[in-house]
Structure formats: structure tokens, C-alpha cells
SEKOL-32139 format. One record per residue: residue number from 1; x, y negated, z negated of N, C-alpha, C in turn. Coordinates in nm, 2 decimals. Each point is the difference from the previous one (the first is absolute). Layout:
num;n_u;n_v;n_w;ca_u;ca_v;ca_w;c_u;c_v;c_w
NUM;X;Y;Z;X;Y;Z;X;Y;Z
...
REM end
This chain:
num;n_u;n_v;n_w;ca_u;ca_v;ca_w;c_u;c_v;c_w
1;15.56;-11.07;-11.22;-0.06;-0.13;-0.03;0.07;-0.11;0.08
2;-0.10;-0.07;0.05;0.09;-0.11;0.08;0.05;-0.11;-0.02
3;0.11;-0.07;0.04;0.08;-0.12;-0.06;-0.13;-0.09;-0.06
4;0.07;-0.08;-0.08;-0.07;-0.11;-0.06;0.03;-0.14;0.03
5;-0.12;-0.08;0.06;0.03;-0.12;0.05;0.08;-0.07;-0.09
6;0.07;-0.13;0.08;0.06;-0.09;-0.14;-0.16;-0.03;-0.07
7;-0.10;-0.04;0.05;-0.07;-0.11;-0.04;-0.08;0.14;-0.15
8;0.02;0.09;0.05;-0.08;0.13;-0.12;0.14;0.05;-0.13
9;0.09;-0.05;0.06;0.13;0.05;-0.09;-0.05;-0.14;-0.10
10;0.02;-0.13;0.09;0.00;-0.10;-0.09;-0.18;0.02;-0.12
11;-0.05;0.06;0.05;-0.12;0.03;-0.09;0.00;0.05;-0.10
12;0.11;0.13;-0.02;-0.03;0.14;-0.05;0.10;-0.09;-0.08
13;0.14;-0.07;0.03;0.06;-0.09;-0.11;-0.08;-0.11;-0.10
14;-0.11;0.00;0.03;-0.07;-0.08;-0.07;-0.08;0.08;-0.17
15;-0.02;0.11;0.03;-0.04;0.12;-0.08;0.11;0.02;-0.13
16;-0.06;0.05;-0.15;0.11;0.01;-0.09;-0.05;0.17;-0.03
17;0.15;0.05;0.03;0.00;0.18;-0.03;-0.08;0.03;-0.08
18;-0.10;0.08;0.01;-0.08;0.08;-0.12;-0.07;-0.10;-0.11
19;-0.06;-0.14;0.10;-0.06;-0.10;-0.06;-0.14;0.04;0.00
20;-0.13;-0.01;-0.04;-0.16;-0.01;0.04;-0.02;-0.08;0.01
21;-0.10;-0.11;0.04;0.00;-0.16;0.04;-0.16;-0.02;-0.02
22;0.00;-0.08;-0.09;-0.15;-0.05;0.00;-0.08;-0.03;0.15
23;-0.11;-0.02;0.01;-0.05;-0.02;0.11;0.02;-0.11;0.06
24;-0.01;-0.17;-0.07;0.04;-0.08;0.00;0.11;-0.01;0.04
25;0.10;0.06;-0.04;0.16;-0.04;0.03;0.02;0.10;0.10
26;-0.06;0.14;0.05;0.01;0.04;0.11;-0.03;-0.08;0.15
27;-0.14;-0.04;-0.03;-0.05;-0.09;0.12;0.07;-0.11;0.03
28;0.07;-0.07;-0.09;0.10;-0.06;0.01;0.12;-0.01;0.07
29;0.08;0.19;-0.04;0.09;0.03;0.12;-0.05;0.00;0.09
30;-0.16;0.08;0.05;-0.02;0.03;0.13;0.01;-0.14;0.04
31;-0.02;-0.11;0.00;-0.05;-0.09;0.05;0.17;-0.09;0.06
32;0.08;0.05;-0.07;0.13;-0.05;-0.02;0.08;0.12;0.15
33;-0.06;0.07;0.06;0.03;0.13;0.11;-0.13;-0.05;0.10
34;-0.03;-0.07;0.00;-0.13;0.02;0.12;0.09;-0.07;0.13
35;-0.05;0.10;0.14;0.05;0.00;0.08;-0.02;-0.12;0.04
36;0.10;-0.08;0.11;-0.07;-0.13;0.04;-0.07;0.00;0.12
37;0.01;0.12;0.09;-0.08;-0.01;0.11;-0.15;0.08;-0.02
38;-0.01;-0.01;-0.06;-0.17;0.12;-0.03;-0.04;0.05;-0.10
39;-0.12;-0.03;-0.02;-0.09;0.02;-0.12;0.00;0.11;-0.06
40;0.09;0.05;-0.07;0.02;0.11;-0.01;-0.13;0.13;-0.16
41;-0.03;0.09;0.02;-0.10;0.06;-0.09;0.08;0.04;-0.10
42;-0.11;-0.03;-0.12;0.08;0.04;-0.18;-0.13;0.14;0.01
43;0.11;0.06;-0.05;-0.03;0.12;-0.09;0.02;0.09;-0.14
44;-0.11;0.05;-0.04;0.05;0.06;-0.11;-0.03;0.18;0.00
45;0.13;0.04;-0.04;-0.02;0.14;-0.05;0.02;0.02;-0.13
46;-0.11;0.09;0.01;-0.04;0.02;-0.22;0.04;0.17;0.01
47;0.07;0.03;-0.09;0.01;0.14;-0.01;-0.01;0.04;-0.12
48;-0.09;0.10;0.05;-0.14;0.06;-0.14;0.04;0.12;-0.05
49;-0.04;0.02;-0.15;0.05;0.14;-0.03;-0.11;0.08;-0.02
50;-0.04;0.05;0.17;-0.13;0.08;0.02;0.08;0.11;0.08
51;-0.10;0.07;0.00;0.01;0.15;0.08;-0.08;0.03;0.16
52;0.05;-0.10;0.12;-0.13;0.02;0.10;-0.02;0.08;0.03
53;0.05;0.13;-0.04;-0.04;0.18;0.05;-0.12;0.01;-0.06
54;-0.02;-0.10;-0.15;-0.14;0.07;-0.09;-0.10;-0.09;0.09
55;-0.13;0.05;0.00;-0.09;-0.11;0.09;-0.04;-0.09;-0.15
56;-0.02;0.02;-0.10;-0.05;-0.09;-0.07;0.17;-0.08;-0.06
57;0.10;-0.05;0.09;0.07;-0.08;-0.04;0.04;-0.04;0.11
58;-0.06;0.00;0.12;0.03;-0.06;0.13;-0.08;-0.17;0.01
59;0.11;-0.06;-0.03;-0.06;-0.16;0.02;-0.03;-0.03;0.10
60;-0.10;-0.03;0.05;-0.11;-0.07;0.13;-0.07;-0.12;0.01
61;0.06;-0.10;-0.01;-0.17;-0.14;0.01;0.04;-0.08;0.10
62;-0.05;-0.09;-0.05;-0.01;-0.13;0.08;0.04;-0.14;-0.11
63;0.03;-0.10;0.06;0.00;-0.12;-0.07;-0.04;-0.12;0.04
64;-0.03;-0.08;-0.02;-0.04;-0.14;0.00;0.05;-0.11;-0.03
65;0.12;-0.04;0.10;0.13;-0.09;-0.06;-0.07;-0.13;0.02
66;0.04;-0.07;-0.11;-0.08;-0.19;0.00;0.02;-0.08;0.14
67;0.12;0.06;0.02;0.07;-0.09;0.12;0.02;0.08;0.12
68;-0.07;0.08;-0.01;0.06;0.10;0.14;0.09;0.06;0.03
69;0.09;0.03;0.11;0.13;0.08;0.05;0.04;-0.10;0.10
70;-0.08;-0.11;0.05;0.07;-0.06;0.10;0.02;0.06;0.15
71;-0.09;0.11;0.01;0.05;0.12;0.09;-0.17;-0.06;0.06
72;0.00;0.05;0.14;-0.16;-0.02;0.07;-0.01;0.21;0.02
73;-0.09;-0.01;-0.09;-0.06;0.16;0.00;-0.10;0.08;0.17
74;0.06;0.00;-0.01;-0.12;0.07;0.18;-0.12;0.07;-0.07
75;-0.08;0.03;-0.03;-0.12;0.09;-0.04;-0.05;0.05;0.09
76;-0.05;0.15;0.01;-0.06;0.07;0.08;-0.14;0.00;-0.05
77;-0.09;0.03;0.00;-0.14;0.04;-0.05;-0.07;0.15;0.13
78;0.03;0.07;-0.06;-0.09;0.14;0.05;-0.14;0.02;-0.05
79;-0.15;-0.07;0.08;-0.09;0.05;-0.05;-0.15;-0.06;0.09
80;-0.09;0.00;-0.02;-0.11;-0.01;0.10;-0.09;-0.05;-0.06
81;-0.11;-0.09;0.13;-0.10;-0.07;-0.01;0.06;-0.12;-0.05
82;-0.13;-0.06;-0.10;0.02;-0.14;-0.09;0.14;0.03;-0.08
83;0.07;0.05;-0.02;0.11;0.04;-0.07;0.13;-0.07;0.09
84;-0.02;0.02;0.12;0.10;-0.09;0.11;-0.02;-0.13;-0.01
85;-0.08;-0.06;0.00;-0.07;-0.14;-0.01;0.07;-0.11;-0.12
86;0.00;0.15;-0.11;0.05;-0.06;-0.15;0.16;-0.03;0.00
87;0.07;0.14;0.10;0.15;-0.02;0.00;0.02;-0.11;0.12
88;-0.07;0.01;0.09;0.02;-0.15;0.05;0.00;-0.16;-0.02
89;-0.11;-0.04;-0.13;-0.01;-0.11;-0.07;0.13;0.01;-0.10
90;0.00;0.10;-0.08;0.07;0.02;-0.09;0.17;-0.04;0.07
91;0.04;0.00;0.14;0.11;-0.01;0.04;0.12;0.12;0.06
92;-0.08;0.08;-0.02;0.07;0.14;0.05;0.05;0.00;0.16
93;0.14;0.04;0.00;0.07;0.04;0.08;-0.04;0.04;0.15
94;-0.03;0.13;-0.04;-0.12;0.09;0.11;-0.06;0.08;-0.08
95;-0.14;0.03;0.08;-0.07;0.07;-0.08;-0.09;0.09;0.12
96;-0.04;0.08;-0.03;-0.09;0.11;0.05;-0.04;0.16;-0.04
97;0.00;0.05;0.09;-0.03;0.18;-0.02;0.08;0.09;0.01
98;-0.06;0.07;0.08;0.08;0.12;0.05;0.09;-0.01;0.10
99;-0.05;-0.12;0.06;0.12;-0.03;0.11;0.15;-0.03;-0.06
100;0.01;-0.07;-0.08;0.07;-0.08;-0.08;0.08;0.17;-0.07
101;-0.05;0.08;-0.05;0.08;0.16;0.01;0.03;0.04;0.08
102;0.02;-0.01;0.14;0.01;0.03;0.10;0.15;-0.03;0.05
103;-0.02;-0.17;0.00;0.12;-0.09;0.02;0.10;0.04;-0.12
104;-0.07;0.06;-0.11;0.13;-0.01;-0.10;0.05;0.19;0.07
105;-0.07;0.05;0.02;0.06;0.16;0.04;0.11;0.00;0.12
106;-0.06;-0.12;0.08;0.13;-0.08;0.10;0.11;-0.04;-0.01
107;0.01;-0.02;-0.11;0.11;-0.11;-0.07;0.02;-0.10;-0.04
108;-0.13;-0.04;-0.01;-0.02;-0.18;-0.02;0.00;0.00;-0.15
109;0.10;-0.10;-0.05;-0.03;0.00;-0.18;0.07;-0.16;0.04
110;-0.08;-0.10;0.04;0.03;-0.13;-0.03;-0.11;-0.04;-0.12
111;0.03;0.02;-0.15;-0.03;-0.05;-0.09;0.06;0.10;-0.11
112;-0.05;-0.14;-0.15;0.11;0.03;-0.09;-0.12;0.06;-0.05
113;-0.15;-0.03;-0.05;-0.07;0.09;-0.11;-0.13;0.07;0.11
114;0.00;0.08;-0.05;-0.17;0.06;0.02;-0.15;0.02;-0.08
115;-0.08;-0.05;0.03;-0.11;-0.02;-0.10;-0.11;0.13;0.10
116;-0.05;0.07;-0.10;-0.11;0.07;0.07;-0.17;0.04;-0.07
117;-0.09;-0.02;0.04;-0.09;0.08;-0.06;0.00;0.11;-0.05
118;-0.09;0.06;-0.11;0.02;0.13;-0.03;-0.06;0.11;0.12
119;-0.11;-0.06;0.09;-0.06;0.08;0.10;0.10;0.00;0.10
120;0.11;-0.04;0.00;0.10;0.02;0.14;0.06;0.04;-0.04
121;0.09;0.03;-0.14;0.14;0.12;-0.04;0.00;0.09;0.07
122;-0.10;0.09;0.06;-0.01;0.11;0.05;0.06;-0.02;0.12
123;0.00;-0.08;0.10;0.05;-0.02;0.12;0.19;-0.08;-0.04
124;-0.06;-0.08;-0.11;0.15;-0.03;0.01;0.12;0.10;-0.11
125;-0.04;0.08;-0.02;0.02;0.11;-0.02;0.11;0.12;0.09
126;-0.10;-0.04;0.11;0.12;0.11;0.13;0.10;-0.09;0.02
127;-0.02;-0.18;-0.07;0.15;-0.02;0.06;0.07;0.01;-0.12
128;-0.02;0.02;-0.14;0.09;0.03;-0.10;0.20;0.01;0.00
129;0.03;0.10;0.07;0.10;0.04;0.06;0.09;-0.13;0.02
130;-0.08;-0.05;0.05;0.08;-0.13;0.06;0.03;-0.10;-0.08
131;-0.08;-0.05;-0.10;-0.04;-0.11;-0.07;0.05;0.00;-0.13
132;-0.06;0.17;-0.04;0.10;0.02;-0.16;0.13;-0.05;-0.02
133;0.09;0.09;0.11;0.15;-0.07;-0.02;0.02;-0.14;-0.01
134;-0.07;-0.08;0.11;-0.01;-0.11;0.00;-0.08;-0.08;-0.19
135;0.00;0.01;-0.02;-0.06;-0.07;-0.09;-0.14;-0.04;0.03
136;-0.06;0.04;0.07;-0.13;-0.06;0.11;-0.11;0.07;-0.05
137;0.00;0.08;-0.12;-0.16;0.08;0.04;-0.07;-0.06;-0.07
138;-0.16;-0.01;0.06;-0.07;-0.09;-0.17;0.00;0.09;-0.10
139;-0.05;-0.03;-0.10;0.03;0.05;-0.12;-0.13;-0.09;-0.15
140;-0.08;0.07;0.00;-0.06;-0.06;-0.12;0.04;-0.03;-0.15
141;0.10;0.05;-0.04;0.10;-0.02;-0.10;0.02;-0.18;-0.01
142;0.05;-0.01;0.16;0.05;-0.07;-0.01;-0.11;-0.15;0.07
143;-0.10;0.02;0.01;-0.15;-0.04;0.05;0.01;-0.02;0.18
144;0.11;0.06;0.06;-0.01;0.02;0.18;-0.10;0.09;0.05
145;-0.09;0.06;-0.07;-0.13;0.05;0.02;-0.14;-0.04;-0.10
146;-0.09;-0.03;0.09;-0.08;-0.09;-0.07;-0.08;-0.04;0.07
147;-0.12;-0.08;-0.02;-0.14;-0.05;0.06;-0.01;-0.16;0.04
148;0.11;-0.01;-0.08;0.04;-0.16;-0.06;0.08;-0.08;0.09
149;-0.02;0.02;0.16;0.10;0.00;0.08;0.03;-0.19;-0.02
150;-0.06;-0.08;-0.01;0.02;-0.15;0.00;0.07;-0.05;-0.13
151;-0.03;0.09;-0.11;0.10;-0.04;-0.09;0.11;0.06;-0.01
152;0.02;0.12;0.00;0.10;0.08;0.02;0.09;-0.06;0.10
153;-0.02;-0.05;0.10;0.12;-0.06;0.13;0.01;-0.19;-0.07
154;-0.07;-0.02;-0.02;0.03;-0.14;-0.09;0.10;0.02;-0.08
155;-0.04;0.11;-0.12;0.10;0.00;-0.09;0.14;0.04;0.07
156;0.00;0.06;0.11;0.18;0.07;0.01;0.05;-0.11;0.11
157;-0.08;-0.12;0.04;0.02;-0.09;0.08;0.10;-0.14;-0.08
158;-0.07;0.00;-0.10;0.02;-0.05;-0.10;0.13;0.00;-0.12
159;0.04;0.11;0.05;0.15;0.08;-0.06;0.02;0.09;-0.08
160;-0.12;0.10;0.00;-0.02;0.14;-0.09;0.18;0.07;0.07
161;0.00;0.07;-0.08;0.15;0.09;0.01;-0.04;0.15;-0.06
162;0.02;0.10;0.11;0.02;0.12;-0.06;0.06;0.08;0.00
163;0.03;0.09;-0.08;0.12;0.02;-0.05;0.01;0.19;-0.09
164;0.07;0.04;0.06;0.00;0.15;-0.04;0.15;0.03;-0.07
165;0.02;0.06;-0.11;0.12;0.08;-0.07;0.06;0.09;0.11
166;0.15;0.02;0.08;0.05;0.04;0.03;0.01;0.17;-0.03
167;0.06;0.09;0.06;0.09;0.13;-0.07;0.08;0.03;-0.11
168;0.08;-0.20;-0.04;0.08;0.03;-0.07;-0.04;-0.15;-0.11
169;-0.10;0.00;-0.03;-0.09;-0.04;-0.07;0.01;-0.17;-0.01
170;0.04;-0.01;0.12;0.00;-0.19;0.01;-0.09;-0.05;0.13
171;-0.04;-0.14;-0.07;-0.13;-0.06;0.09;0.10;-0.11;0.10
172;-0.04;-0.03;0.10;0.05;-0.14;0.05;-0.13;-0.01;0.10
173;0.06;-0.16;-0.08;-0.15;-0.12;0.03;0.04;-0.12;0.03
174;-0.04;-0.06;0.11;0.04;-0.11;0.01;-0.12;-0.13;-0.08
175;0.10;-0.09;-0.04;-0.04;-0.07;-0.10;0.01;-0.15;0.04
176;0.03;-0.02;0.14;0.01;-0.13;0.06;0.09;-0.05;0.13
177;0.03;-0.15;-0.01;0.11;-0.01;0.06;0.13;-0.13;-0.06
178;0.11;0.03;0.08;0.06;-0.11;-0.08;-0.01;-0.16;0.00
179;-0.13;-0.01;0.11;-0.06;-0.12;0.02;-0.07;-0.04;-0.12
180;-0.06;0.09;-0.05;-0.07;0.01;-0.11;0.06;-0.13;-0.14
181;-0.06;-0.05;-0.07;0.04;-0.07;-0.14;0.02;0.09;-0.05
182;0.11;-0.02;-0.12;0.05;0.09;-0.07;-0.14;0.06;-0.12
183;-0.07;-0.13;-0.02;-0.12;0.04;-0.06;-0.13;0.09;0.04
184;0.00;-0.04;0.15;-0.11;0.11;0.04;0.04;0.16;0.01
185;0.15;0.05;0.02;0.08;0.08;-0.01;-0.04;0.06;-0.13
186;0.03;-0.05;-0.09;0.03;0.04;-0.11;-0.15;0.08;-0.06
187;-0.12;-0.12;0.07;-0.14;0.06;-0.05;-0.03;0.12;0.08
188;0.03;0.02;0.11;0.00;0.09;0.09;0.05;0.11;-0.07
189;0.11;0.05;-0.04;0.09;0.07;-0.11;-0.06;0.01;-0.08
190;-0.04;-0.06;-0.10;-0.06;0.02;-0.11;-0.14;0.14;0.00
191;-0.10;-0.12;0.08;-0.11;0.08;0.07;0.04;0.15;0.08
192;0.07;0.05;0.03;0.04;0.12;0.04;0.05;0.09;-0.14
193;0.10;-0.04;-0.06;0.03;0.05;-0.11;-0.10;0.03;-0.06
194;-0.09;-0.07;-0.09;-0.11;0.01;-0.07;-0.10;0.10;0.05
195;-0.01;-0.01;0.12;-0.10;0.10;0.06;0.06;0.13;0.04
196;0.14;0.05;-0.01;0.04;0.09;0.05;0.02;0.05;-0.19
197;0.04;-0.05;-0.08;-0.04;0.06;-0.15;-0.13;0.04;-0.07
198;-0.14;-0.05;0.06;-0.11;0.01;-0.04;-0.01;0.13;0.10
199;0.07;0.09;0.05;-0.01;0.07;0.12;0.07;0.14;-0.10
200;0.09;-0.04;-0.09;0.04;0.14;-0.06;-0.05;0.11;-0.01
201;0.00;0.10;0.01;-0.06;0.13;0.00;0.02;0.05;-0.19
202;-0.06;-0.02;-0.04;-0.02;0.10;-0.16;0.10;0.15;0.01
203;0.00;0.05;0.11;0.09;0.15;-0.01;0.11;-0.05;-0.01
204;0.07;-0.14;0.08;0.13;-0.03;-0.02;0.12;-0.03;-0.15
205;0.04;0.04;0.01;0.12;0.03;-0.11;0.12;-0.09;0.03
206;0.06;-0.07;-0.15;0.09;-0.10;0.01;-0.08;-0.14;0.05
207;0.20;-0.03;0.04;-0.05;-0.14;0.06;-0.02;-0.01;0.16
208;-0.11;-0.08;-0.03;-0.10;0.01;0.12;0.08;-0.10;0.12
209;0.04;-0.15;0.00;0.06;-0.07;0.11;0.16;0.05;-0.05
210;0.09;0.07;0.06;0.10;0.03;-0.05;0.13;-0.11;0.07
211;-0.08;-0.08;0.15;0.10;-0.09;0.06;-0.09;-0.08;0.05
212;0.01;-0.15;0.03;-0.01;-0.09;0.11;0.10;-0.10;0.09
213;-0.02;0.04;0.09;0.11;-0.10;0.07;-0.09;-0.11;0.13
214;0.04;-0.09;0.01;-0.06;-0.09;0.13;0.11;-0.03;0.07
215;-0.01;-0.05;0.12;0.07;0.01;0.14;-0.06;-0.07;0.09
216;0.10;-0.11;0.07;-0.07;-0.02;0.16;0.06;0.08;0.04
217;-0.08;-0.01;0.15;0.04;0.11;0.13;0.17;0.00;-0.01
218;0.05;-0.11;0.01;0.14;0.01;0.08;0.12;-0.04;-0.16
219;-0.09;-0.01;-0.09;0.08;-0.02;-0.17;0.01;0.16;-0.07
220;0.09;-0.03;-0.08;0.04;0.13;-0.13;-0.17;-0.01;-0.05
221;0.01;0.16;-0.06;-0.08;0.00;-0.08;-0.02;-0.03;-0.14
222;-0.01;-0.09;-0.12;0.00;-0.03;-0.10;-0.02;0.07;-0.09
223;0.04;0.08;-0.13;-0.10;0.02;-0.09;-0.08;-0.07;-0.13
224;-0.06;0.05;-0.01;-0.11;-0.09;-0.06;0.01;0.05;-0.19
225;-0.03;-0.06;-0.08;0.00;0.05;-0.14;-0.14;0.05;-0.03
226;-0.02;0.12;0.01;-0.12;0.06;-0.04;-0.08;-0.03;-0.14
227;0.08;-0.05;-0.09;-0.09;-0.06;-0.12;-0.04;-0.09;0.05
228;0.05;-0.09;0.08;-0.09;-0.16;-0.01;-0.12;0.03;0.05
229;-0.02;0.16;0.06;-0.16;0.00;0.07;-0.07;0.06;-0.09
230;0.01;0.03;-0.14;-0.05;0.05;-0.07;-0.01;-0.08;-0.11
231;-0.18;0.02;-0.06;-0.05;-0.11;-0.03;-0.03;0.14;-0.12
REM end
């Protein structure tokens, strides 16, 4: 592990041993560590007491944060005809066909999401390989496959977030920045929580959010008191 700045030591002094910290008074610390040269991104990791070996407890969606991520999303759109037209008004990145699989079998992955028709999986498909690891493949779960190509790239333009359960059964999501008001923060947070509980799987056993912590990029991570998210 490597040394710790003064400016991260003086952080982690700010923390009380084996405390949980409401949301409120977390965002508070964070805001009390924000770096001064750069806007730095808040995140939260939730760790779930699921099983992602079972398929029916593998958490998968999407979200819709009030305020966004603060982050400019690249969008891809893979699909044809009037369907290009729609990812083009809609605001999309780049968009096309098979060419556009081509460049990615090259090496080209300048973008963060991929949107595809259901008539093009097949082709985007041979690039699988490449894209799964990445976090990149569409996915209907999560609505990156779809017909709906103008709202679909509106909505993830707009600050959709998605978000998959780890190996070792924790999500991370970014939830903003520290430019952010402590209030838009906090609804951003909220809105993810809520939607990652309405997400529980019925096979799951015990307690379901077992940790939360939030974090900027270059801050300690916080923990969070898991009752106050439970209503």
C-alpha cells in the first residue's frame, strides 16, 4: 500500500473509529476533504448480502439520478436506417453499423455506453469479447438494447447510471461531484439507494444492504449508517 499524502492522512483524521455517519454529516466530511485543484467524483459502494454466482441474485439495472454524475457520457448507438437519424437528434456520440464493429475489433473503444437495436446484437455480438470485460455490452436488463433509440440516449445523456454487483457482492456508482450542493448529492444518493432496494431478489437471505460508504476520488471512504436508509 502506498504512503499517504499529508492532505489524505489529514482526512482519514477527520473520521471517528468504528463510527457510521448519517448521510448528511457524511457529505459534510466529504465536502470538508475536497481537493482544491479539481472537481473531484463522489462515489458510493453498497455491499449486498447477495450471491452473484446465483443468476437470480445478480443485481443489474440502471438509474436515473435527479442531478446527474457531472460526468459528459460518450454514447455509441449501433443500428440502421431511421434509427441513426433518432441517435443523432437524440445527441449520440457516434452512431452506425457494421462499420462501427469493425473499428471496435480494431481497437477503438472511445466511448463510455453502448446503445444497440435488437436487429444488430448479432453483429455486435462477434465483438462481445471485448466489451463484456469492459462494461460495454448492451444489455436489455438494463434497456442498452432497444427500438427506443432517442429516448434511450436522452435518458443516459441526462445522467442514467448503470451499475452491476461485483464477485464479492458490492456495487460502485458514482453519485456526483464535489462541485455538486450538498443537497443535490444527497438526492442523487437517496435515488440510487431506493432503487437498488426495490431491486432485492426474494431468494435473498438476511440483511440485504449489509454496508454503505461514499468517497471522493482523492478522499477516505466514509461509512454510512445503514438504518437511516431504511424506511
Amino acid at each position: 500500500m502506498g504512503k499517504l499524502s499529508k492532505r489524505q492522512k489529514a482526512s482519514k483524521g477527520l473520521l471517528e473509529s468504528e463510527k457510521r455517519y448519517g448521510l448528511g454529516e457524511a457529505l459534510a466530511l466529504l465536502k470538508k476533504t475536497a481537493a482544491p485543484k479539481f472537481d473531484e467524483s463522489v462515489d458510493m459502494a453498497i455491499r449486498l448480502g447477495v450471491d452473484p454466482r446465483k443468476a437470480d441474485q445478480m443485481i443489474r439495472g440502471s438509474c436515473q439520478l435527479p442531478h446527474g454524475t457531472g460526468k459528459s457520457v460518450r454514447v455509441l448507438v449501433v443500428a440502421k436506417g431511421e434509427k441513426l437519424a433518432e441517435a443523432e437528434e437524440a445527441g449520440a456520440d457516434h452512431y452506425g453499423g457494421e462499420e462501427l464493429i469493425e473499428k471496435i475489433k480494431g481497437g477503438w473503444l472511445e466511448f463510455d455506453r453502448m446503445v444497440a437495436t435488437p436487429d444488430m446484437m448479432a453483429q455486435v455480438g462477434k465483438v462481445g469479447k471485448i466489451l463484456g470485460p469492459r462494461g460495454l455490452m448492451p444489455n436489455p436488463k438494463v434497456g442498452t438494447v432497444t427500438n427506443d433509440i432517442k429516448q434511450v440516449v436522452s435518458t443516459i445523456k441526462a445522467g442514467q447510471v448503470e451499475f452491476r454487483v461485483d464477485k464479492t457482492g458490492i456495487l460502485h456508482v458514482p453519485v456526483g461531484r464535489m462541485s455538486f450542493d450538498s443537497k443535490k448529492l444527497e438526492e442523487n444518493v437517496m435515488t440510487l439507494v431506493e432503487t437498488v432496494k426495490r431491486m432485492r431478489p426474494g431468494s435473498a437471505k438476511g440483511t440485504y444492504m449489509k454496508s454503505l460508504t461514499i468517497n471522493s476520488t482523492m478522499g477516505p471512504g466514509v461509512p454510512l449508517d445503514p438504518a437511516s436508509f431504511i424506511s
